[in-house]
NULUM-121208 format. One record per atom (N, C-alpha, C, O): x, y, z. Coordinates in steps of 0.02 Angstrom, whole numbers, plus 50000, padded with zeros to 5 digits. Layout:
<nodes>
XYZ
...
</nodes>
This chain:
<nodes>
527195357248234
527355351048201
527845346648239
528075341348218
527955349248292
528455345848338
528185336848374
527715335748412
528535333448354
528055325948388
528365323548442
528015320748484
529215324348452
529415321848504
530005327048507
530165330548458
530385327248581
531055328548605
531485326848638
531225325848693
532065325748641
532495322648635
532955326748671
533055332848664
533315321248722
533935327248742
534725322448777
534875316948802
534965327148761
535775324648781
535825328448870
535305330748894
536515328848912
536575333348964
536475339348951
536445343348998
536415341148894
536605351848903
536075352748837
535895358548826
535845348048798
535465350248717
534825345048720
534615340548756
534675347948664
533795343748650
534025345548576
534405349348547
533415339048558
533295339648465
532665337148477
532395333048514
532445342448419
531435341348415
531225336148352
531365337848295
530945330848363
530965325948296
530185330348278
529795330448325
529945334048207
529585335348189
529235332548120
529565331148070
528495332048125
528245328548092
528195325748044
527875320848024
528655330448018
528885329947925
529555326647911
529835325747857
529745325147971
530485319447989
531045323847992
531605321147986
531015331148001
531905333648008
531845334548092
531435333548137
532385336448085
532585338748183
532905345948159
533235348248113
532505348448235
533025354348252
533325353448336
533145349548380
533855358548337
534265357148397
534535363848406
534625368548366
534685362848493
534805368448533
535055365348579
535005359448598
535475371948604
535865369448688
536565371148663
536715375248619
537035366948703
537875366048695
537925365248636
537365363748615
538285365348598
538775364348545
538805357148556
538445352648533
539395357048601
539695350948603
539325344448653
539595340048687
538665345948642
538305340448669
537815339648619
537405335248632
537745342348570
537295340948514
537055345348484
536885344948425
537005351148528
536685357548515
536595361048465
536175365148450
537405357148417
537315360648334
537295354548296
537655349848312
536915354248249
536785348848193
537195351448133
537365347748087
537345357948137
537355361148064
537685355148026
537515352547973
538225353348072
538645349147993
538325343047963
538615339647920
537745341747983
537255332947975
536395340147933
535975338347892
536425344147950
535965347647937
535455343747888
534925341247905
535805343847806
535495340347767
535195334247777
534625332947758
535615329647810
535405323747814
534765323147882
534445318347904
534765328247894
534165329047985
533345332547929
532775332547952
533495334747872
532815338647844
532285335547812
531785338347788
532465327347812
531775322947805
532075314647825
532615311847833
531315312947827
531645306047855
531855302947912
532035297047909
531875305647956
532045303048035
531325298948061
530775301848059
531385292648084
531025290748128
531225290848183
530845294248218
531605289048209
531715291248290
532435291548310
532845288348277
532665295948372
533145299148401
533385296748462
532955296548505
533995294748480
534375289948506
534905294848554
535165299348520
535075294748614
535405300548651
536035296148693
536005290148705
536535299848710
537015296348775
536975304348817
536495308248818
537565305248845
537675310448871
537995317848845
538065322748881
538115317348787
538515321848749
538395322048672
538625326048632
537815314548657
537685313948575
537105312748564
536735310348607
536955313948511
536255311748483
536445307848407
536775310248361
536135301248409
536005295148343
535335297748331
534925297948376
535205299848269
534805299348231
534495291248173
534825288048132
534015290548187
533635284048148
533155286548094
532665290248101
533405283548036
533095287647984
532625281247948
532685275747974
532275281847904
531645277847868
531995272647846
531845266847861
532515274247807
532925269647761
533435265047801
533735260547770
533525265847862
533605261347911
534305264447938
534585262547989
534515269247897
535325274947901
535385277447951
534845278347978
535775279047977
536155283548041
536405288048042
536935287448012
536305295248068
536575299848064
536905302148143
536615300748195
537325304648142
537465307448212
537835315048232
538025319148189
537895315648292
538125322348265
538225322448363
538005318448404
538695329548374
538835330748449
539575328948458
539985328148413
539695328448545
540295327448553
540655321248520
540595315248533
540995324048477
541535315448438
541645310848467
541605305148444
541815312348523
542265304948569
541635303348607
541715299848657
541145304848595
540435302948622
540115298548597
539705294548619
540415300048526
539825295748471
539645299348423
539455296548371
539645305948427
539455312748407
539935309948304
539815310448244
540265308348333
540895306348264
540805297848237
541125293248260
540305297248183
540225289748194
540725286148114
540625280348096
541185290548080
541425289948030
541795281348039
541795276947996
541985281348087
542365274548081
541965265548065
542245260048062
541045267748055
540705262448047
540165265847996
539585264247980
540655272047974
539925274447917
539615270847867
539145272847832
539925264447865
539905261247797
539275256347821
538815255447782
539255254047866
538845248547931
538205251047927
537705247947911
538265258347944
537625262647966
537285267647921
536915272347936
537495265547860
537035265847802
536495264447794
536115269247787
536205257247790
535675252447792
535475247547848
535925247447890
534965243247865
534935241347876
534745239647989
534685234848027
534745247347993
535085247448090
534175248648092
533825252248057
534015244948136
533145242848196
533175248248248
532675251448263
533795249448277
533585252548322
534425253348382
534755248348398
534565259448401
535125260048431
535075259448494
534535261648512
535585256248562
535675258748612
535965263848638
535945269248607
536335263448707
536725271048739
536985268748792
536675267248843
537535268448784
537785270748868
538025275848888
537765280248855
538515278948938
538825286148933
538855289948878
538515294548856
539455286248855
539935289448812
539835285948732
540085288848684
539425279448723
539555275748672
538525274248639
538005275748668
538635271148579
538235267748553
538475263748523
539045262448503
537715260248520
537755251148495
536955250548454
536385250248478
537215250648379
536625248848337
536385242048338
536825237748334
535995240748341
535515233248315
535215232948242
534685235048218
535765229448214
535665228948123
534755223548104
534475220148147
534575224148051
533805218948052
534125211248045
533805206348064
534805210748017
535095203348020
535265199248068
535375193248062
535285204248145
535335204348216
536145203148220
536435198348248
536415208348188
537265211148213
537265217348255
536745220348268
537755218748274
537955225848319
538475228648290
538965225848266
538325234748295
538755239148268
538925244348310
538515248848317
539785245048360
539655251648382
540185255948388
540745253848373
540105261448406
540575266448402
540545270148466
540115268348506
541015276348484
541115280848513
541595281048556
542145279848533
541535282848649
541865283348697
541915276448727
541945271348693
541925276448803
542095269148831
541465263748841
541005265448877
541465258448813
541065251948792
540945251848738
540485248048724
541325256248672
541085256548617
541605248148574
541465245748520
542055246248611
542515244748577
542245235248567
542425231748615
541935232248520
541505228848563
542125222248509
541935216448502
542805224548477
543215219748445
543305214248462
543525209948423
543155212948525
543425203048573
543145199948547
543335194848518
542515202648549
541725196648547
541255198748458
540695197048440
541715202048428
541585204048350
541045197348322
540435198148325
541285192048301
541265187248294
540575184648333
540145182048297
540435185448409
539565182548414
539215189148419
538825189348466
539245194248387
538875199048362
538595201148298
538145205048281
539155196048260
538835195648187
538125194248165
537955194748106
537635192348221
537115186148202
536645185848276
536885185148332
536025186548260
535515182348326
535565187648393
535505184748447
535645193148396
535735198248426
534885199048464
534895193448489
534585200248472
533685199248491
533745209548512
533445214048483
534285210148578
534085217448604
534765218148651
535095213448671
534865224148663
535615226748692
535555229948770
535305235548767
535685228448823
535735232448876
536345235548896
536855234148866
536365240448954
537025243648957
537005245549027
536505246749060
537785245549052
537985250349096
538195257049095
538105259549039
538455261049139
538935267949126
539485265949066
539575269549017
539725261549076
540145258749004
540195252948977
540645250848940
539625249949000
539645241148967
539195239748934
538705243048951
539075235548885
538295233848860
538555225848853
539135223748848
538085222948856
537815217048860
537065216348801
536515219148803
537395210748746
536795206948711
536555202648717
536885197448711
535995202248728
535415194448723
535285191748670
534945194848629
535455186948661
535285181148589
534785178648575
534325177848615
534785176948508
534145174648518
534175165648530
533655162548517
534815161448555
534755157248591
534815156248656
534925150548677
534725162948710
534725164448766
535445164948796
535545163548855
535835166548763
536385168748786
536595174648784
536255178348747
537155177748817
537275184848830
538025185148803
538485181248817
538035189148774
538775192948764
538835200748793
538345204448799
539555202748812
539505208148853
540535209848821
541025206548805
540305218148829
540905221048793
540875228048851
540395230048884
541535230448847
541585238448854
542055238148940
542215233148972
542145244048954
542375245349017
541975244649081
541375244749093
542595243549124
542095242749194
541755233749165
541615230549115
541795233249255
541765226449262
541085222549233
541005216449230
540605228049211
539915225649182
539855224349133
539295223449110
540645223449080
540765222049007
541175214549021
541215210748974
541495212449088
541775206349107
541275202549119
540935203849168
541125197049077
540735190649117
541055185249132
540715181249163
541675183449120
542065177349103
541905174649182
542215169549196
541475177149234
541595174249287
540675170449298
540465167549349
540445171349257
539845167549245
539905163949184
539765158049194
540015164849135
540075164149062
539635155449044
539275153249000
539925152849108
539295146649102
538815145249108
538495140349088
538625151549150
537865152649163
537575155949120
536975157049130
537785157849076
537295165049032
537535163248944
537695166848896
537435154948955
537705153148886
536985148148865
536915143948821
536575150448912
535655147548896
535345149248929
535555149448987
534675151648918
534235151248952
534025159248991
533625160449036
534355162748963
534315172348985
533665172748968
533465168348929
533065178948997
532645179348940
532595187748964
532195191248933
532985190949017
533075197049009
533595198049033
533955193449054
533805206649037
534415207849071
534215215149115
533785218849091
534505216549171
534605223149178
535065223849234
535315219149265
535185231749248
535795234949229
535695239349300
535165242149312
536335239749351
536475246049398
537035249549342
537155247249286
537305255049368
537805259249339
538555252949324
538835253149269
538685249849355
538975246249355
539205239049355
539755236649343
538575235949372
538305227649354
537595227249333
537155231449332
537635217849308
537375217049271
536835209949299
536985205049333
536255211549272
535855204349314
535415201049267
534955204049238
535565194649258
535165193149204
534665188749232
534825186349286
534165187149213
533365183849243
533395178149193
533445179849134
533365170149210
533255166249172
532735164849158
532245167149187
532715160349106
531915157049117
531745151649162
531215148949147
532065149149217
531885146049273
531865151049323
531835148349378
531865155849326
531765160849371
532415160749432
532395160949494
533015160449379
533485160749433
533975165449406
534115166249347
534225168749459
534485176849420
535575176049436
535865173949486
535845178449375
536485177249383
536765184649359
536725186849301
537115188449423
537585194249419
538205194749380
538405189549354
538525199849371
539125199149356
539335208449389
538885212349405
539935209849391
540165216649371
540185217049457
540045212749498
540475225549467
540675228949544
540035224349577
539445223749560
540415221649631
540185217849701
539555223649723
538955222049719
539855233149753
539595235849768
539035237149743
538505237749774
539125237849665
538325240449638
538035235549608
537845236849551
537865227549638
537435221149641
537705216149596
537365211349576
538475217649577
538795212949528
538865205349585
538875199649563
538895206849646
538845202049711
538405198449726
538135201149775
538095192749711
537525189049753
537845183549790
537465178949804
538355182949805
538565175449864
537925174449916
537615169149916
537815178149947
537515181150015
536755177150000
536525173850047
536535177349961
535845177349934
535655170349878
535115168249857
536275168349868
536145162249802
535585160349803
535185161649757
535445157149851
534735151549859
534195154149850
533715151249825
534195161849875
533535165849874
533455168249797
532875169349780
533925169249751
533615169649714
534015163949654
534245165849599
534025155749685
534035151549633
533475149549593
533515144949552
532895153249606
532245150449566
531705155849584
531885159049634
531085157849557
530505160149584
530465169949571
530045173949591
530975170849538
531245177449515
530665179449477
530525174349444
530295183749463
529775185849404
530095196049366
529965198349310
530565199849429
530445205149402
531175206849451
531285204749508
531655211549406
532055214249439
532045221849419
531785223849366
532285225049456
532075232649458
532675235349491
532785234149550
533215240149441
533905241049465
533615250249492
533085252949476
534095252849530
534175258649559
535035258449537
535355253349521
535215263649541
536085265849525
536565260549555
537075258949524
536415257649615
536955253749653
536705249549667
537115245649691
536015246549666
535725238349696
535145239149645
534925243649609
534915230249666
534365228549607
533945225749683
534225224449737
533195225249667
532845223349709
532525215849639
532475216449578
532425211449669
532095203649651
531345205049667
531215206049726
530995205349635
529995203149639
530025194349647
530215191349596
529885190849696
529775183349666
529055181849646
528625186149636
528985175349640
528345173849632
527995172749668
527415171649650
528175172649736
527695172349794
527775181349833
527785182049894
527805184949805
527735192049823
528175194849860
528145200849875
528595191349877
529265193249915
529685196449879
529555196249819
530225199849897
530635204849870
531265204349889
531245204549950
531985203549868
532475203149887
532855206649861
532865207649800
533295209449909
533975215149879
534495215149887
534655214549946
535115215849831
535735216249848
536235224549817
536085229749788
536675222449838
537095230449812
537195232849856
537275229449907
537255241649859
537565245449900
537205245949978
536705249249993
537515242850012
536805242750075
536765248650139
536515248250196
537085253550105
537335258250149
536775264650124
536245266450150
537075266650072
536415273350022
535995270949982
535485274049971
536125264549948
535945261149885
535445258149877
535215256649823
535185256649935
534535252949917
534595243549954
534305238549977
535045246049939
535205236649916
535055233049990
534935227049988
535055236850067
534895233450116
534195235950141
534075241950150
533755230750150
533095232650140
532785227150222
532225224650229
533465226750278
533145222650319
532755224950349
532435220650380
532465234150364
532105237850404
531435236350390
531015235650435
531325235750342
530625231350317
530265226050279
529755225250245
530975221850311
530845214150274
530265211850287
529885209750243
530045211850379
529335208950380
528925208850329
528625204050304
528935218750307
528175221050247
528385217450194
527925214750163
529145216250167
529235211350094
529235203050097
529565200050055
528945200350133
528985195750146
528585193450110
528695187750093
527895196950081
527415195250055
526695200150020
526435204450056
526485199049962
525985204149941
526345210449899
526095215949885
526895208549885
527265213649839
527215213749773
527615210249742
526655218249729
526425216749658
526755218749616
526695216449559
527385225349636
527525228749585
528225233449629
528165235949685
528855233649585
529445239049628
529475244449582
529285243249525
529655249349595
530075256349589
530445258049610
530485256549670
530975262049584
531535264849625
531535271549589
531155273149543
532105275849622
532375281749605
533065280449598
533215274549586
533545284849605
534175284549586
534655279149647
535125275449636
534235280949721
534645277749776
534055274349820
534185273849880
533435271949800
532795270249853
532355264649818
532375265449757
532125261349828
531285258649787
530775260249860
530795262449917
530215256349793
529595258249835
529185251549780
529155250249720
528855248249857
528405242549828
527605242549843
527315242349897
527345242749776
526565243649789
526555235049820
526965230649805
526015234349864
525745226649879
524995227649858
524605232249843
525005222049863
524245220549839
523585222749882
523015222049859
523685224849937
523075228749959
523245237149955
522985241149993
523555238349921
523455247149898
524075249349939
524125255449934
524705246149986
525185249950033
525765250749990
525865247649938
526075254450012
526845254549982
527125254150033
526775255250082
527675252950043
528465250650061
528905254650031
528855256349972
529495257050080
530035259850050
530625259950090
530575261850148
531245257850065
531905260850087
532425262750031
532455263949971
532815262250088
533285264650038
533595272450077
533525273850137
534005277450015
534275283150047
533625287250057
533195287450013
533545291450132
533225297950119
532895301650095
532325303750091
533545302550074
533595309450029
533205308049948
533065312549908
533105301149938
533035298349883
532225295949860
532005294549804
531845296149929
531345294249937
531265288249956
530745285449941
531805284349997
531605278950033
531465280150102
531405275450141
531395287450122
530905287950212
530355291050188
530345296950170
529655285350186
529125287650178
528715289650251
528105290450252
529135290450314
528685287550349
528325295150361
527735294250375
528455300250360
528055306250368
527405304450340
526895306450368
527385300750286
526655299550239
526485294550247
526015292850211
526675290750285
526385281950314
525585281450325
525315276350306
525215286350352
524505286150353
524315283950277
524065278650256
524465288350252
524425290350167
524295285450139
523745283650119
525005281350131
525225276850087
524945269550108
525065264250079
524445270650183
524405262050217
523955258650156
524015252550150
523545261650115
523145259550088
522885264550012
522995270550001
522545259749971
522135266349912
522675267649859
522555271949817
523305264249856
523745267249817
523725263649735
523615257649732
523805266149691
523525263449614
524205262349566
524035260849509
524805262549573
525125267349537
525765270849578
525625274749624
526345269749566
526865274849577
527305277149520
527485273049478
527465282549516
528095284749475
528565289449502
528355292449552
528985290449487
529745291949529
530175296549476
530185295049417
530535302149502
531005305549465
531525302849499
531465298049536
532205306949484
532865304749512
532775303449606
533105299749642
532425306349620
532755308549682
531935309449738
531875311649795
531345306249682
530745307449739
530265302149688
530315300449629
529805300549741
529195295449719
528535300749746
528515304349795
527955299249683
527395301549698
526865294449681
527035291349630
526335291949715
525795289649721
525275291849697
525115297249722
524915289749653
524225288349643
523885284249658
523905278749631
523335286549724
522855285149754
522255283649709
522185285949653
521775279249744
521125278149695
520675282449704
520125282249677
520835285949736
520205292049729
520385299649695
519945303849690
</nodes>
């Protein structure tokens, strides 16, 4: 009867068909429900994780949680919030951030939970929540962004004019933050190192942006003419990609990354890759392989596999 699973660093919880969860692993990463027990034995639609907690989403729109306290694991201080009414939770490390159906936020736990500055444009028009290791950032639904929590990917005050129209996504390295307008022009914020930095690059990506695709320390740009551009860590990270600018110059349909690499399908079946190593940005042992026929990539932390059309 098991439909889905769910896991924190050290535990899993099984959402089963009849709506309770069971759980295993650490203790103190989720591993014991006992004290939420009752409230886990019907009714759950879906299961919400950081690194140490598990949010439970129940029918009636309620919240349950359970795991390490200072995780999130302990959500008493907004129990009253997370009664009724929550669509759907985020995660970062240590914290969560509910999305109420009135489009407020509600959050609790460890660091980025504290979201008190910006209380006030969270009440209302909230659309969807992104996050760093400790920051989250909301999209409005008049294209603006609000951003809370630790670490420089919860500071925007250094764009704040830019990201007060016109956002229509966001995403996220461990530590900065990149938002995609709807003119296709993309505006950073957060650590320089992990792509909070675009000086270098303004022009290239003041317009023509269609897809950004973060790895841990840099984000790679898709434009609309098939070109690809990268900033961030340019050392392990991804983020310097001049070894095979020629191949991104053009015919780039689609990016991937792993934790420290991407990899770009083009439009006649090749991939492209840099980045670290160790990470799966040296494809060249498989360069025959990859020149052509490729359908498809997907990637774990630390390696990329291809599907070929045959």
């Amino acid at each position: 009867g098991v439909e889905q699973i769910f896991s924190t660093l050290r535990a899993f919880a099984a959402l089963k068909d009849d709506g309770s969860v069971v759980t295993w692993g650490s203790d103190d990463s989720g591993g014991d429900s006992s004290e939420v027990s009752d409230e886990l034995d019907s009714g759950v639609e879906q299961i919400f994780s950081n690194l140490h907690a598990f949010a439970a989403l129940k029918n009636d729109g309620s919240v349950v949680t359970w795991g390490h306290d200072e995780w999130g694991g302990d959500s008493s201080s907004v129990s009253e919030q997370l009664e009724s009414g929550v669509e759907r939770i985020f995660s970062a490390q240590s914290a969560f951030a509910a999305l109420k159906d009135d489009g407020s936020v509600i959050t609790w736990g460890g660091a980025g939970s504290d979201s008190s500055g910006v209380s006030g444009q969270l009440e209302s028009g909230v659309e969807q929540i992104f996050s760093t290791h400790a920051a989250f950032a909301a999209l409005k639904d008049d294209g603006s962004v609000v951003t809370w929590g630790s670490g420089a990917g919860g500071d925007s005050s250094s764009v704040s004019d830019q990201i007060q129209s016109g956002v229509k996504q966001i995403f996220s390295t461990y530590s900065a933050i990149a938002a995609l307008k709807d003119d296709g022009s993309v505006v950073t914020w957060g650590v320089p190192d992990f792509g909070g930095d675009t000086s270098g690059i303004t022009s290239q990506l003041s317009s023509g942006v269609t897809q950004i695709v973060s790895a841990v320390e840099a984000f790679a740009a898709l434009k609309d003419d098939g070109s690809v551009i990268t900033w961030g860590n340019a050392h392990t990270g991804g983020g310097d990609s001049s070894e095979v600018s020629d191949e991104l110059d053009s015919g780039v349909e689609q990016i991937f990354s792993t934790w420290y690499s991407f990899a770009a399908l083009k439009d006649d079946g090749s991939v492209v890759t840099w980045g670290s190593s160790d990470h799966g940005g040296d494809s060249s042992a498989m360069s025959d392989e990859l020149d052509s026929g490729v359908e498809q990539i997907f990637s774990t932390l630390r390696a990329f596999a291809a599907l070929k059309d045959d």
